[in-house]
C-alpha positions in Angstrom: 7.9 14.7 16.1 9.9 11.4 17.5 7.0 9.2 16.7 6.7 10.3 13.1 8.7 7.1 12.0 7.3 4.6 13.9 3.8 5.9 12.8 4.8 5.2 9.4 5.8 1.8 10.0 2.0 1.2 11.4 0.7 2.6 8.2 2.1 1.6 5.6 2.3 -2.5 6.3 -0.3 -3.1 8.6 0.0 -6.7 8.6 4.0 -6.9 8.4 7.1 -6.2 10.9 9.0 -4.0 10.0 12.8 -3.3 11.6 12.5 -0.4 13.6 15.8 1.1 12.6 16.5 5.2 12.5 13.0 5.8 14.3 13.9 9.3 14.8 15.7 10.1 11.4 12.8 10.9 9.4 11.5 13.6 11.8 15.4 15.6 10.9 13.3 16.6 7.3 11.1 18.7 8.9 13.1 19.8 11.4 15.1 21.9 9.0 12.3 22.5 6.6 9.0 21.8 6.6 8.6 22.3 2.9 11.7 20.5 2.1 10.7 17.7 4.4 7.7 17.4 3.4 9.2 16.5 -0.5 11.6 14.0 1.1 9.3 12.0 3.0 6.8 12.0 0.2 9.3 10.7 -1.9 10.9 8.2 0.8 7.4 6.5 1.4 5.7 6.5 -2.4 6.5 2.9 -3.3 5.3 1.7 -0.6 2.1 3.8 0.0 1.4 3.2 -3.9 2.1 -0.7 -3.7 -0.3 -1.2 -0.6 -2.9 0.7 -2.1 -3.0 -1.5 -5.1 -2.9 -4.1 -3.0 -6.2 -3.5 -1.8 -7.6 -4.5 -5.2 -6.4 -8.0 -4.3 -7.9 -11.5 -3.6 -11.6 -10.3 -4.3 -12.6 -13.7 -6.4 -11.1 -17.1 -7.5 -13.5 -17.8 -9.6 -16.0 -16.2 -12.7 -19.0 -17.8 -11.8 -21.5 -16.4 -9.2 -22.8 -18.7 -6.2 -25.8 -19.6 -6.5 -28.8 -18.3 -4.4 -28.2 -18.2 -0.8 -24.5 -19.7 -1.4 -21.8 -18.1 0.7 -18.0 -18.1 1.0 -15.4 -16.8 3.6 -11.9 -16.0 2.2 -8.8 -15.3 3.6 -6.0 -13.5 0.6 -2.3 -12.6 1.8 -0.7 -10.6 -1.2 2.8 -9.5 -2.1 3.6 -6.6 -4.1 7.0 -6.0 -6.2 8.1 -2.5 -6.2 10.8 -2.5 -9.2 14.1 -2.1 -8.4 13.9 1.8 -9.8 11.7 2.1 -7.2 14.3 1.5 -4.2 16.2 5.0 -5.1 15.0 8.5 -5.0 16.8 11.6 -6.8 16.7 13.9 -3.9 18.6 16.5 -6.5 15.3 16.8 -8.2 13.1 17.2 -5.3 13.4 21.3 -6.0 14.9 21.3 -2.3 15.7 24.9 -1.0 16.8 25.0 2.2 18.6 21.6 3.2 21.0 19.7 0.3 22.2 16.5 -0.3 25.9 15.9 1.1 28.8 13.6 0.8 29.3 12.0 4.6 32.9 12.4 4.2 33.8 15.5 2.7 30.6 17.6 3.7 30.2 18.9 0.1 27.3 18.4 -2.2 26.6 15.2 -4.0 26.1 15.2 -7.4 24.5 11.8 -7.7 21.4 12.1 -5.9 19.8 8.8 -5.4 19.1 7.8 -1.7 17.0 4.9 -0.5 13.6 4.6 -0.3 11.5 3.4 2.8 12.0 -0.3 0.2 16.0 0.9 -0.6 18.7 -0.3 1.1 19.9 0.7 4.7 22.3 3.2 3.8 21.2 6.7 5.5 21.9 9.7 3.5 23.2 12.9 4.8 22.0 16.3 4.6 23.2 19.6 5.7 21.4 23.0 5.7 22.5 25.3 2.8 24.0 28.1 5.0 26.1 25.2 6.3 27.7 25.5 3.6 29.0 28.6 4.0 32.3 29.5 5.3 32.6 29.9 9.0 29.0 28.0 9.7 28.8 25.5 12.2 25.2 24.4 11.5 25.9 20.4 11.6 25.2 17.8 8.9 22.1 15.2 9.7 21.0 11.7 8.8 18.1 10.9 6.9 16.8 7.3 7.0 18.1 4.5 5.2 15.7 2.1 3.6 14.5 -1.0 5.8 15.9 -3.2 3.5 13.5 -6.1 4.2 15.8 -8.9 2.2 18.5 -8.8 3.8 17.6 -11.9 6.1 14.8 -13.6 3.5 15.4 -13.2 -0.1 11.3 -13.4 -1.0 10.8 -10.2 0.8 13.0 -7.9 -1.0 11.3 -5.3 -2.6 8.2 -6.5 -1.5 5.1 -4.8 0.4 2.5 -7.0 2.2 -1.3 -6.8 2.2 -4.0 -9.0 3.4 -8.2 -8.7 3.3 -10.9 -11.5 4.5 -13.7 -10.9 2.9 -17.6 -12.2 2.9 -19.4 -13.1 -0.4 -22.9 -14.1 -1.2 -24.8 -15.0 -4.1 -28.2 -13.3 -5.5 -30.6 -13.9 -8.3 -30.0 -13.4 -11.6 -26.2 -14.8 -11.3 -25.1 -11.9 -9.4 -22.2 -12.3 -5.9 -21.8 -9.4 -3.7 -18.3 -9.3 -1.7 -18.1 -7.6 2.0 -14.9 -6.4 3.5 -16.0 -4.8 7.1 -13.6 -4.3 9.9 -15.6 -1.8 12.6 -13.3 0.8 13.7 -11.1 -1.1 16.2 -7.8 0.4 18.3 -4.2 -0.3 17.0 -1.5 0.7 19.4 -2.9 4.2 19.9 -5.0 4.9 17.2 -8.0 4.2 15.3 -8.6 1.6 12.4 -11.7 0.8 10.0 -11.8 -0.8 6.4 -14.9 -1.1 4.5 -15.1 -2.8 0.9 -17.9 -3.8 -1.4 -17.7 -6.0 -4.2 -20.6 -6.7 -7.1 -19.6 -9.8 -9.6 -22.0 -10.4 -12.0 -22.8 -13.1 -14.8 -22.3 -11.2 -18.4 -22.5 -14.7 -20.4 -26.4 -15.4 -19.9 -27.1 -11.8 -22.3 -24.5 -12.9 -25.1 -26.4 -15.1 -27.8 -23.7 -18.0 -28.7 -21.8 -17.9 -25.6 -24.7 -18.9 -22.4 -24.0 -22.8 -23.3 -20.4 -22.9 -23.7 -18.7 -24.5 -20.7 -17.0 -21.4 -19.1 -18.0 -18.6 -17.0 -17.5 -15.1 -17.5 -18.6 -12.4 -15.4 -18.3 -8.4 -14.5 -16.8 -7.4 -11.7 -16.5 -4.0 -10.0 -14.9 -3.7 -6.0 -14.2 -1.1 -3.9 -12.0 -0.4 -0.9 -11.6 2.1 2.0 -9.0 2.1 4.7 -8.9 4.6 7.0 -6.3 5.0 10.4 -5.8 8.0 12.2 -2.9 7.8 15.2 -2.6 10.4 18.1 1.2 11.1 18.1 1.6 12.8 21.4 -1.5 12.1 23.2 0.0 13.2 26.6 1.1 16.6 25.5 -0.2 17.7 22.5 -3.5 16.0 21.9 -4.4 17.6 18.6 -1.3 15.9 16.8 -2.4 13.0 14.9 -1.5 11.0 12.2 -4.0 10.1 9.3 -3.6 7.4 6.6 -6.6 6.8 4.7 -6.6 4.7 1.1 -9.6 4.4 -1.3 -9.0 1.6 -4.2 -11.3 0.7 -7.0 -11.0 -2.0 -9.5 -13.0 -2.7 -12.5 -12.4 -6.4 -14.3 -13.7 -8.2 -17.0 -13.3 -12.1 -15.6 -13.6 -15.8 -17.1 -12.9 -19.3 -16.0 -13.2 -23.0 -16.3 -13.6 -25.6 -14.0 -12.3 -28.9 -14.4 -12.8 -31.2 -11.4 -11.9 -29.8 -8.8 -9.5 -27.3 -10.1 -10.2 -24.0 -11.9 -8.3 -22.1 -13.7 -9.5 -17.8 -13.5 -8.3 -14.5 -15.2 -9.3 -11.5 -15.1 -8.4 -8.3 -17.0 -9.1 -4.6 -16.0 -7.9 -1.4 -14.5 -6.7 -0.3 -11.2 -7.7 2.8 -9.6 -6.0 3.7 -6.3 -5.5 7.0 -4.5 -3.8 7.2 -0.9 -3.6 10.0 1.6 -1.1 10.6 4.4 -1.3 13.9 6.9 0.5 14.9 9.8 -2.4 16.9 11.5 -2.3 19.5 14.2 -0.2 22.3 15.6 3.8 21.5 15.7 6.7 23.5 17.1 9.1 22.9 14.3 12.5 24.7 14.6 11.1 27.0 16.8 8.2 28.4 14.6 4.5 27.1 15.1 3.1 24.9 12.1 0.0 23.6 11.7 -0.8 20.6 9.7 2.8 20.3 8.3 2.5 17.0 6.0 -0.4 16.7 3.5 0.5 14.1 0.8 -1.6 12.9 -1.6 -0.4 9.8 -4.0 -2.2 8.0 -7.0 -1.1 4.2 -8.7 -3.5 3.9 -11.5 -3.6 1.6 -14.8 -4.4 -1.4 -16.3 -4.1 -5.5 -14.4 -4.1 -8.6 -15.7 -4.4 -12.0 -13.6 -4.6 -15.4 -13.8 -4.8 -18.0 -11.0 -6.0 -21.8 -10.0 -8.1 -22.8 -7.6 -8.7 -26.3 -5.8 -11.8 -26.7 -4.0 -12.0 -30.0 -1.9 -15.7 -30.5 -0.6 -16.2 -27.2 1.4 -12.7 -26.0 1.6 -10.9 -23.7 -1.4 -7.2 -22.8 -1.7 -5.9 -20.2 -4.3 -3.2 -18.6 -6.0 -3.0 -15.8 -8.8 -0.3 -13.8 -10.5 -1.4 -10.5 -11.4 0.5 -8.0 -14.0 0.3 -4.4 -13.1 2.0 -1.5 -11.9 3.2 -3.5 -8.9 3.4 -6.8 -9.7 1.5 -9.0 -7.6 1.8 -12.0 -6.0 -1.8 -13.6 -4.2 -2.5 -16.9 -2.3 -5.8 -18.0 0.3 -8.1 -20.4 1.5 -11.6 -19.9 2.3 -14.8 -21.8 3.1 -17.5 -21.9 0.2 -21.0 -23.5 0.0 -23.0 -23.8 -3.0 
């Protein structure tokens, strides 16, 4: 179970490098309990899990208008998303734990306030201690949990953030209609696997309302879809059928508009998010001395309406792009990308 932490860190930013601090402390949850732990590390990784997967549902257009037929473009999107502040604590008090309890460091007793960091939270490491440790006479020792990474402690702009990127492919059809490709064949990280597939359809919606085809803007439809799947053999060596398994499946559906002027245009789009994540520990585990098989199975949903605006500067061939989108997790999204016709 040492690797349990720094399989995390591969999921969750994928294109970001995290500190490894505390590799190990993570794997102490379900050392003590498997149903406890697996509560506490659903709750240490949510922000982040629910952040990325939203991310997913960035940087699919910069504009409203279709290419035209045959046109093509290649884009490159880097975004950022906030977690809230709320988000960098978790009430471990609440969790319904039964077996292991939140302590004070010093003193050993219980702690009445509750909130430790999340994987976002600040590096400060909670302590835990099984409940017959409490007892008198015991001599079961307290144990760390791990602290948050704390990623703005050396550059401001990353605190609270999570990190997502996507290149994507799109092409235009008749009848005003672009269809986006996101492809990465399944290709080895570290140990593992990795594959994303996403599809995109934008489509004209002006030429059908009477009043509104002449009018100098564009407004389209736009539904996209994402899938992200990684599965990681944890102990490859020794126990083969261990494995890791991160998979994220994220659909947006937007209403969007814009208006060039020169070479600069101005986009928004409003809609809703849907994005569920899964993250499994699969396989047959000696934990604490009894046998467990597939001891982590977490399932997390970040749901709800967007809204984004942006600009765009296209000079001859080349396009450059930022946008500001309102949701759960706000987000922050820049690129550049080739585009003809």
């Amino acid at each position: 179970m040492k690797r349990l932490r720094t399989l995390l860190l591969i999921l969750i930013p994928l294109t970001f490098v995290f500190k490894a601090n505390a590799q190990d402390d993570i794997d102490q949850f379900l050392g003590e309990s498997v149903e406890d732990g697996e509560k506490l590390i659903g709750a240490y990784i949510a922000p982040a899990i629910k952040a990325f997967s939203l991310g997913m549902n960035q940087g699919w257009y910069n504009t409203a208008k279709p290419h035209k037929v045959a046109g093509v473009d290649l884009t490159f999107t880097a975004s950022f998303m906030t977690v809230p502040s709320s988000e960098q604590l978790f009430d471990a008090n609440k969790l319904g734990l039964t077996k292991i309890v939140l302590v004070d460091e010093l003193t050993g007793l219980p702690k009445s306030n509750g909130n430790i960091p999340t994987i976002l939270g600040p590096d400060t490491p909670p302590s835990f201690s099984p409940n017959d440790a409490l007892s008198i006479g015991n001599t079961l020792d307290d144990f760390q949990g791990p602290g948050g990474l704390d990623l703005g402690a050396d550059v401001k702009f990353l605190r609270n953030k999570m990190p997502a990127a996507m290149l994507q492919l799109g092409f235009g059809l008749p009848k005003g209609t672009d269809v986006k490709l996101r492809l990465v064949p399944k290709i080895d990280v570290g140990d593992g696997k990795f594959n994303l597939f996403g599809i995109g359809v934008m489509h004209d919606i002006k030429q059908y309302i009477p009043g509104l085809k002449n009018l100098p803007f564009d407004m389209s439809a736009f539904v996209g879809y994402t899938k992200m799947k990684l599965d990681v053999p944890l102990d490859p060596s020794s126990n083969p059928d261990q494995t890791g398994l991160f998979e994220v499946n994220s659909t947006t559906i937007q209403g969007l508009i814009s208006k060039k002027l020169s070479v600069v245009t101005f986009y928004g789009g409003l809609g809703y998010n849907i994005a569920k994540s899964n993250l499994a520990l699969l396989g047959t585990y000696d934990i604490g001395g009894t046998i467990v098989k597939d001891p982590v199975d977490l399932s997390f949903a970040a749901s709800g309406m967007r809204a984004t605006a942006g600009m765009r500067l296209k000079l001859a061939v080349f396009t450059f792009h930022a946008d500001y989108t309102l949701q759960k997790y706000k987000a922050l999204t820049a690129g550049f990308g080739i585009n003809v016709r």
